[in-house]
ZAVOFI-140185 format. One record per residue (C-alpha): z, y, x; residue in one letter. Coordinates in steps of 0.1 Angstrom, whole numbers, padded with zeros to 4 digits, always signed. Example, Ala and Ser with C-alpha at 12.3 -4.5 7.8 and 13.67 -1.06 7.14 Angstrom:
+0078-0045+0123A+0071-0011+0137S
This chain:
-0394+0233+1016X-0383+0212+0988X-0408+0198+0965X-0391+0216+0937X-0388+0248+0955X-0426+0249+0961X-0433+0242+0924X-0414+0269+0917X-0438+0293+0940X-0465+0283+0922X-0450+0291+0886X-0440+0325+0900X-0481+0326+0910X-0488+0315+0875X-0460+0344+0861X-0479+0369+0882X-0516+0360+0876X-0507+0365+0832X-0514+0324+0827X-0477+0326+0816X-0449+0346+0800X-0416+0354+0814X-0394+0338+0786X-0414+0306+0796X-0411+0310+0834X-0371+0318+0825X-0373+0285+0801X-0389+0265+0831X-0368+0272+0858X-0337+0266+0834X-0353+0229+0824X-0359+0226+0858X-0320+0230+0866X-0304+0215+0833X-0324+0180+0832X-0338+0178+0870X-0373+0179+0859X-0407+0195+0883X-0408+0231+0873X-0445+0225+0871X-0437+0202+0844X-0409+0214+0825X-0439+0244+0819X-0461+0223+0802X-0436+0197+0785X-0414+0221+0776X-0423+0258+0776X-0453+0258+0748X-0472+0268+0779X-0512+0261+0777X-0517+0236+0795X-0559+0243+0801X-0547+0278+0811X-0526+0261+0837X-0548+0234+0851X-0575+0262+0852X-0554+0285+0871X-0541+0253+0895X-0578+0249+0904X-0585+0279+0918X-0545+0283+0931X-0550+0286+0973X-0518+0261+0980X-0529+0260+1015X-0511+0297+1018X-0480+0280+1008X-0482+0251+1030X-0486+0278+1060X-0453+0296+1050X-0437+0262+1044X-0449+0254+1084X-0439+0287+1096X-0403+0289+1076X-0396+0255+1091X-0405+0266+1127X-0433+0243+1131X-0461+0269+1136X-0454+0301+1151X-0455+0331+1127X-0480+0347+1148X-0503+0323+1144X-0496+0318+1107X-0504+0356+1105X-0538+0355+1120X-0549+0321+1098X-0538+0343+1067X-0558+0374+1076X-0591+0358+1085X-0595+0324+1063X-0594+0321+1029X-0600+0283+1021X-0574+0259+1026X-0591+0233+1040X-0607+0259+1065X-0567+0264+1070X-0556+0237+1078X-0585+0225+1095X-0583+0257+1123X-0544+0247+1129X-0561+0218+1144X-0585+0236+1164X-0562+0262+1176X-0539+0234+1187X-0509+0246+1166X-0508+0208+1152X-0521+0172+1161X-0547+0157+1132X-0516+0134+1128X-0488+0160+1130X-0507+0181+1098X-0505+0149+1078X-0471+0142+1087X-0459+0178+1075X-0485+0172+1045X-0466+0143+1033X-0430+0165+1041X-0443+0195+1018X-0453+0170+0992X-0425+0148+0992X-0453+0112+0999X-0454+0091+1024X-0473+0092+1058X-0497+0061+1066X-0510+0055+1103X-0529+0028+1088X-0549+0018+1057X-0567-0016+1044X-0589-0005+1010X-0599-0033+0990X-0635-0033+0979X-0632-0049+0949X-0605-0026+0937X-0620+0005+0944X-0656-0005+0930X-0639-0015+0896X-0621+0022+0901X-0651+0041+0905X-0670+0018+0878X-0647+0038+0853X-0643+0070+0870X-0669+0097+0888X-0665+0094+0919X-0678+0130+0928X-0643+0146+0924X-0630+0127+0955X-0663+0133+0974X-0658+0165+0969X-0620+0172+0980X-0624+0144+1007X-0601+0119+0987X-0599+0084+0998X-0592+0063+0966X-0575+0028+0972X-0553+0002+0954X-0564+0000+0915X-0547-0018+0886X-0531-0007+0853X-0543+0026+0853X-0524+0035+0886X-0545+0045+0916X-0531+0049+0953X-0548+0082+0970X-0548+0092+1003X-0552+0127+1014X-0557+0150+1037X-0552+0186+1028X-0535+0204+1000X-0571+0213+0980X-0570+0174+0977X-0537+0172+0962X-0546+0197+0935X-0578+0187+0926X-0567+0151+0921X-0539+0159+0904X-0554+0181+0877X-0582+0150+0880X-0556+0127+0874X-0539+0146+0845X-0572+0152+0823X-0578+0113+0835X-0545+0097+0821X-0538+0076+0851X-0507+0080+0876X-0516+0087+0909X-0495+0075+0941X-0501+0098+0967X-0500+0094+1005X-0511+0115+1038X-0534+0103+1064X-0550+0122+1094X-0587+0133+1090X-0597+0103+1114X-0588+0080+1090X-0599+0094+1059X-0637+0096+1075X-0634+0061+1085X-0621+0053+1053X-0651+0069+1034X-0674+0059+1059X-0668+0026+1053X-0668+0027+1017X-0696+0046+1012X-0715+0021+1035X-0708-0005+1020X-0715+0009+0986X-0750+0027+0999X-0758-0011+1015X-0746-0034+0983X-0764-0009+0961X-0798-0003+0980X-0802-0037+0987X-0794-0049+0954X-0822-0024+0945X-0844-0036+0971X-0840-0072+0957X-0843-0057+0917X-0878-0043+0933X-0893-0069+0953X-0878-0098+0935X-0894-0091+0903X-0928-0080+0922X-0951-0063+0901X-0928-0067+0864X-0903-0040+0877X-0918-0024+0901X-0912+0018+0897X-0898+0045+0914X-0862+0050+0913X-0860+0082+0932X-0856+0102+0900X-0835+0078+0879X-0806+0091+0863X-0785+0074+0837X-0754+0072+0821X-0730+0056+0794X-0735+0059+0758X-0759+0092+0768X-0802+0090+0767X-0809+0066+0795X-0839+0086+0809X-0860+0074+0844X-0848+0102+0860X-0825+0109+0890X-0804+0078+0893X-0809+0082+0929X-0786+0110+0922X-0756+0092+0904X-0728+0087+0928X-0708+0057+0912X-0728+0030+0924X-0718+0002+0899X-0729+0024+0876X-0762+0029+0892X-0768-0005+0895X-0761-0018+0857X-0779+0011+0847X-0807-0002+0864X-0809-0031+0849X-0804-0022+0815X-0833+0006+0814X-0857-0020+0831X-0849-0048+0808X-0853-0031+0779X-0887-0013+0797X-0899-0048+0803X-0892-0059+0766X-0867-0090+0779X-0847-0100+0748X-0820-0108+0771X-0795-0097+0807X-0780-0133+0826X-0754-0117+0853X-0745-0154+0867X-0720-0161+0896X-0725-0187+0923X-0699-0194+0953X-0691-0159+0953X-0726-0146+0949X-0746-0124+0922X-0777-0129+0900X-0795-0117+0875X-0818-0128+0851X-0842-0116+0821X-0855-0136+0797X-0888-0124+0787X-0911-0137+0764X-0887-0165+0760X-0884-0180+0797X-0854-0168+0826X-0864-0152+0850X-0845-0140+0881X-0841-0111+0889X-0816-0104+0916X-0796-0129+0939X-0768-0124+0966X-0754-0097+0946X-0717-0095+0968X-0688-0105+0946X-0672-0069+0947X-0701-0057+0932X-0707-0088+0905X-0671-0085+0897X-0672-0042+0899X-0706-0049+0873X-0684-0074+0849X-0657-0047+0846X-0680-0014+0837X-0697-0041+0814X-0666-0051+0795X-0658-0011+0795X-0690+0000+0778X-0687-0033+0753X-0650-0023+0746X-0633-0055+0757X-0599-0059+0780X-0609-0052+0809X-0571-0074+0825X-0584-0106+0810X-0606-0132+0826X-0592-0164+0815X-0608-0163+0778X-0643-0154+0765X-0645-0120+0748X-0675-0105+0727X-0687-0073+0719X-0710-0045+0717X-0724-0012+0728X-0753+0009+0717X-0773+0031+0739X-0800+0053+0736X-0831+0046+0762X-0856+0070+0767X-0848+0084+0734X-0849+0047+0715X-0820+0035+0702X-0811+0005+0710X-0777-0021+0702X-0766-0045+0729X-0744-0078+0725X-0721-0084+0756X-0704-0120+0754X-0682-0123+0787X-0671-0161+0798X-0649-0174+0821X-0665-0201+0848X-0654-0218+0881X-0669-0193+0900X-0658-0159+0880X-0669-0146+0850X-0704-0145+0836X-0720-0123+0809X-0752-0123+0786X-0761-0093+0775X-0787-0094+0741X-0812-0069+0738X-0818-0054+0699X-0840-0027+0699X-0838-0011+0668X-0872+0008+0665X-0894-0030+0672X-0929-0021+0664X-0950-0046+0651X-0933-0058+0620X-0969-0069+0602X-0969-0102+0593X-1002-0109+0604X-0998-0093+0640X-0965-0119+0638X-0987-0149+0639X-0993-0156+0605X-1027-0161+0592X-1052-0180+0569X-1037-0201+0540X-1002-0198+0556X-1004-0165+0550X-1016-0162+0519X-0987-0189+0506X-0963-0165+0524X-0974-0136+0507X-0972-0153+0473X-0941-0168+0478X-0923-0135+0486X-0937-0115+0460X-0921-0134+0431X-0900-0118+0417X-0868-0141+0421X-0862-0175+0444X-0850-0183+0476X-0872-0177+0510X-0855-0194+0542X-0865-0193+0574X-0856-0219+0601X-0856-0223+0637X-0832-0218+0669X-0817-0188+0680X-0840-0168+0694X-0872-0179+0679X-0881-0146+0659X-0864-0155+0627X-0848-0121+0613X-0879-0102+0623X-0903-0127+0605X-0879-0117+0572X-0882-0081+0581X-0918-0088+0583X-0915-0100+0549X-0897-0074+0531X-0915-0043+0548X-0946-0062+0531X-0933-0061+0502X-0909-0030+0494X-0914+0000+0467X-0887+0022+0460X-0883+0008+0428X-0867-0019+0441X-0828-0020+0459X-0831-0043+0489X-0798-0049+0503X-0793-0067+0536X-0759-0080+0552X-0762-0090+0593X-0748-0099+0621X-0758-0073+0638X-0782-0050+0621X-0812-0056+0641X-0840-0031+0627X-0832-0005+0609X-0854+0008+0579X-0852+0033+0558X-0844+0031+0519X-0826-0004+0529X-0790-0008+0523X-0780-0025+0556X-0744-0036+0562X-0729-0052+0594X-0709-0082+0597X-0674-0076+0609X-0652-0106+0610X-0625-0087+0625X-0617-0068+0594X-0626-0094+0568X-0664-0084+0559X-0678-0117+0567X-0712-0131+0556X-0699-0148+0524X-0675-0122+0509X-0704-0094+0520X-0725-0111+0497X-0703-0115+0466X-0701-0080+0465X-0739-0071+0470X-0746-0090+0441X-0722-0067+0420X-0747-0040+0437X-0773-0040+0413X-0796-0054+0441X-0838-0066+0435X-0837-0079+0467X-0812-0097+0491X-0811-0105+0527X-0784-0126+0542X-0788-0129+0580X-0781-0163+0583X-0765-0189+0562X-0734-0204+0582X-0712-0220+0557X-0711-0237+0524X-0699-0207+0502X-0726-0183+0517X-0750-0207+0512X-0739-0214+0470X-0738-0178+0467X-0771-0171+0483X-0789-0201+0461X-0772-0185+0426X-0782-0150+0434X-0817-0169+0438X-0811-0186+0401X-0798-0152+0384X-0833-0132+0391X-0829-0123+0426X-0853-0124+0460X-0832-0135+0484X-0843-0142+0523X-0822-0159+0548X-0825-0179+0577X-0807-0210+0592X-0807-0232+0622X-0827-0262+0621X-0852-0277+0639X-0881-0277+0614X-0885-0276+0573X-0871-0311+0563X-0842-0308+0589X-0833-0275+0565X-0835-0294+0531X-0806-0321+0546X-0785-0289+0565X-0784-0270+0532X-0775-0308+0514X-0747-0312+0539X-0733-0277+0529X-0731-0286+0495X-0762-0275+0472X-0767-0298+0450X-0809-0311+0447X-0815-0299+0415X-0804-0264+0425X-0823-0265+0457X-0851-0272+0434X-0849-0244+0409X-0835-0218+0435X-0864-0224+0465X-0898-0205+0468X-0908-0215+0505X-0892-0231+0536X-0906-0220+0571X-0898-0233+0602X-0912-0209+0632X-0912-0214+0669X-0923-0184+0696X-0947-0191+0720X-0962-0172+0750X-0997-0157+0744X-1019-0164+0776X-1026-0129+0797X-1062-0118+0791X-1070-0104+0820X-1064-0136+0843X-1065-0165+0820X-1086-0195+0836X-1104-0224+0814X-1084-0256+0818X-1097-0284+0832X-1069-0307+0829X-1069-0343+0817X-1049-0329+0782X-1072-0298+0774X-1103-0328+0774X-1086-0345+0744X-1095-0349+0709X-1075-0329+0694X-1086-0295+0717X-1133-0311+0709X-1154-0280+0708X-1128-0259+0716X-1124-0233+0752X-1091-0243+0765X-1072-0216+0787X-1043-0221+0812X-1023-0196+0824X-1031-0181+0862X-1014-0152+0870X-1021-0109+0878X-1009-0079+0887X-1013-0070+0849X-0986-0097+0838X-0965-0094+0868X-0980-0134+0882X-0963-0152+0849X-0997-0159+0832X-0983-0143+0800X-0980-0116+0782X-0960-0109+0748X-0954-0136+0722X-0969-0153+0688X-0951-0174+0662X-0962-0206+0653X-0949-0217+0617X-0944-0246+0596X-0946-0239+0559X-0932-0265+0531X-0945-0246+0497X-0921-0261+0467X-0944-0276+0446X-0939-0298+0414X-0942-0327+0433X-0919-0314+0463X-0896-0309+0439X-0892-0337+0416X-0886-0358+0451X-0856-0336+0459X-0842-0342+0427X-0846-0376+0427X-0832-0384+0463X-0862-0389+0482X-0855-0394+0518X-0864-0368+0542X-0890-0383+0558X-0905-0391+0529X-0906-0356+0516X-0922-0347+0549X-0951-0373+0548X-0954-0360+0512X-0959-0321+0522X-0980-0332+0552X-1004-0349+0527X-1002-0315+0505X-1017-0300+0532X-0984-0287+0550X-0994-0272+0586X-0964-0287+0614X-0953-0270+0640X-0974-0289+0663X-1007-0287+0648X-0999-0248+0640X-0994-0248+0680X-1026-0267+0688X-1047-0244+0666X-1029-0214+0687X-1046-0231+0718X-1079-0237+0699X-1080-0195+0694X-1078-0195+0737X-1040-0175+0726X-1019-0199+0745X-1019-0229+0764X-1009-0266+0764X-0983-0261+0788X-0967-0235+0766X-0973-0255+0732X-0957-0287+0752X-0924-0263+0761X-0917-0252+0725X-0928-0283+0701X-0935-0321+0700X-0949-0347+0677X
């Protein structure tokens, strides 16, 4: 039977079940003669037919009846036989499945006439490549092949190979591959195979997955230890602890995984590292890397890389350039956005992954770390009602939610507080808040030009990056606006000469600036198993009369010594006499020894007095600051 001839069985089946008319069964057959086309798809292209009304019907169309009249009209099974099959089975795979029982065909004899009735070709043999099908299955659910008995192979360019075994499976991954919008090269294979195939596959997914598990478990010892019998999760929907054990694409269970326990465990940010062909992962929590995961297989790191770049929206073909992007997910009912950055290295690709959770409790500037007279010159300097606040420090040292800190202290709804960020970190309510996005021209200088034509009280600019951001950010500050930025520098002074190189000229530095703060994070020393140092260092002068605490290490903290983090800060308060040096040209050292004598805190002494309150310890302080 003639591929064609078949289709146009199962068109007459369609004409005779109501899914279509007759003018467009006529119309079909005639398309089918006129331009050579599949019956089948002349219906669909074009008939006006419905096309759900079709694939609905094709589901629950018993093809394996057709394949027995196409074995018994070419004298390969005896009618006899063919009539008893037809009287007492019903499901096709039962069909064909008792041809094999009652002898009537060899396993490879069924999948020869298989591939004959559906015009594909017969394989003896078949080599599936891991990688390929993991980054397969990393996109699409895997239960529609478990179900029909399916073998997927060969991946790329959104063409699969399949390899089946009876006609249920054609169907099912057809109409799979149609609602899908991949092409699908078909191919017959005895049942033999097919189990070996799966067997093999699913091993070696069950063993790369488990023990990757196994190592997520036992490698971060008490931190991440749960049960993940009930954890279910999935892309872009509420990541919720329950059932993953359940989710059969096992990439997906894996990265999963690791993004609900990263964000559970508060870690700012995922490290998915490759190493001679092998896997890691790594959190950063509280600041320090930790690892997670190791001899993660290739096919799985490379699998995990793919689904990454899938949920982040990047090209999922290119791994010669480095690619950023985003996602934003939901966990356990918290929304939260996630920064991808994929690069290329010598040993495959790598990917940090940065955790923003947009619902961060704690935004109280004293439960941030500031107290005492630096917080009361904090306070003061951001309730005037214009001048420039700046915050300074690396990436990563709590700078955008010290500002948020700031502006929740002091918002009314009298005022219009706009903020422009790359990204949106927090969100608040009766805040303007608008993202960066290079891509289509909104960057941080042009956002800003046109907040101030906003009518705003209150500005935030995310960070200042360039010299026309920062000259529009200081003459908002001069035309009766609050505005708060940060920047990257190492400590106060550093800022005054980075915002000099950019181009503000002293005398506007010194009209325009309230405050400059310098912050660092540090550790806070685990209460339940901190020890009294007795180190050489905790004995010095600078720690007299003072309990010193190292860190030790508990179930409560997971053995780190630490939980959570405290800012430390550095305050330079523009006074008269701050600014008349800036105007004049002071050096920057100079200006330093000048504020220190004004009773500006450094970072240093803000960290020792951190370890004077027992809150962290010298080891930390040493990590994070120096004289």
């Amino acid at each position: 039977m003639q591929i064609k001839e078949r289709r146009k069985n199962i068109i007459e089946i369609l004409l005779e079940s109501g899914v279509i008319s007759e003018v467009q069964y006529i119309k079909a057959l005639d398309c089918s003669r006129a331009e050579t086309i599949d019956p089948l798809d002349a219906l669909i292209t074009r008939c006006g037919a419905d096309r759900e009304k079709i694939m609905l019907a094709l589901t629950s169309l018993d093809d394996g009846m057709l394949f027995l009249n196409y074995l018994q009209s070419a004298n390969i099974v005896a009618e006899s036989v063919v009539k008893s099959i037809q009287k007492n089975f019903s499901s096709c795979d039962a069909i064909e499945r008792e041809l094999i029982l009652r002898g009537a065909l060899s396993e490879e004899e069924l999948a020869q006439n298989l591939a004959g009735y559906y015009e594909i070709e017969f394989l003896r043999a078949v080599n599936v490549n891991p990688a390929s099908c993991a980054e397969f299955f990393a996109r699409y659910d895997r239960k529609v092949f478990d179900a029909c008995g399916a073998v997927a192979g060969e991946y790329s360019a959104g063409a699969v190979s399949v390899y089946i075994t009876d006609t249920a499976a054609y169907n099912k991954i057809r109409i799979f591959a149609e609602n899908a919008g991949i092409k699908v090269k078909f191919a017959a294979i005895t049942y033999s195979l097919a189990a070996g195939l799966r067997e093999k596959s699913r091993s070696a997914s069950d063993d790369g997955i488990d023990t990757a598990i196994k190592m997520f478990n036992s490698g971060g010892a008490q931190l991440f230890a749960h049960d993940h019998k009930n954890d279910k999760t999935d892309m872009l929907a509420d990541l919720r602890l329950s059932d993953l054990a359940g989710e059969s694409r096992p990439v997906v269970k894996l990265l999963n995984t690791i993004i609900y326990n990263a964000v559970e465990k508060a870690a700012s940010d995922i490290h998915l590292e490759i190493y001679g062909g092998r896997g890691k992962v790594k959190f950063r929590i509280d600041g320090v890397l930790i690892e997670i995961m190791n001899d993660i297989s290739f096919d799985y790191f490379f699998a995990m890389i793919s689904r990454l770049k899938i949920m982040a929206g990047l090209d999922i073909a290119e791994h010669r350039v480095a690619q950023d992007g985003r996602f934003e997910q939901k966990i356990e009912s918290r929304p939260v956005d996630f920064r991808v950055s994929v690069l290329p290295s010598i040993h495959g690709e790598t990917a940090v992954v940065r955790i923003l959770n947009q619902q961060a409790a704690g935004l109280d500037l004293a439960e941030l770390g500031l107290f005492g007279e630096g917080l009361k010159k904090f306070s003061t300097a951001i309730s005037r009602p214009y001048g420039m606040i700046l915050v300074a420090g690396p990436t990563g040292s709590g700078k955008t939610t010290t500002l948020y800190g700031a502006i929740k202290s002091i918002a009314k709804i009298s005022d219009k507080i706009i903020t422009i960020e790359d990204p949106v970190e927090y969100q608040m309510d009766d805040i303007v808040q608008i993202p960066v996005n290079e891509k289509k021209g909104l960057t941080f200088s042009k956002g800003l030009r046109s907040i101030v034509r906003q009518d705003p009280d209150k500005i935030m600019v995310g960070e200042i990056r360039d010299a026309e951001t920062a000259q529009i950010a200081v003459n908002a500050a001069l035309t009766g606006h609050t505005v708060f930025s940060t920047i990257h520098a190492n400590n106060v002074i550093d800022s005054l000469s980075r915002l000099m190189n950019l181009g503000i000229e002293p005398y506007q530095f010194a009209a325009s600036f309230n405050l400059i703060v310098a912050q660092r994070l540090v550790r806070k020393l685990c209460p339940a198993c901190r020890l009294i140092d007795e180190s050489e260092a905790a004995a010095g002068e600078e720690y007299k009369g003072a309990a010193v605490y190292s860190a030790s290490g508990c179930a409560q903290c997971g053995g780190i010594g630490y939980r959570g983090r405290t800012a430390i800060f550095e305050i330079l308060e523009m006074n008269d006499q701050i600014r008349e040096m800036i105007i004049e040209g002071c050096s920057p050292l100079l200006i330093r020894r000048k504020a220190v004598e004004s009773g500006m805190k450094t970072l240093r002494r803000a960290a020792v007095e951190k370890v004077r309150a027992a809150i962290t310890s010298i080891e930390e302080i040493d990590r994070v600051t120096f004289e």
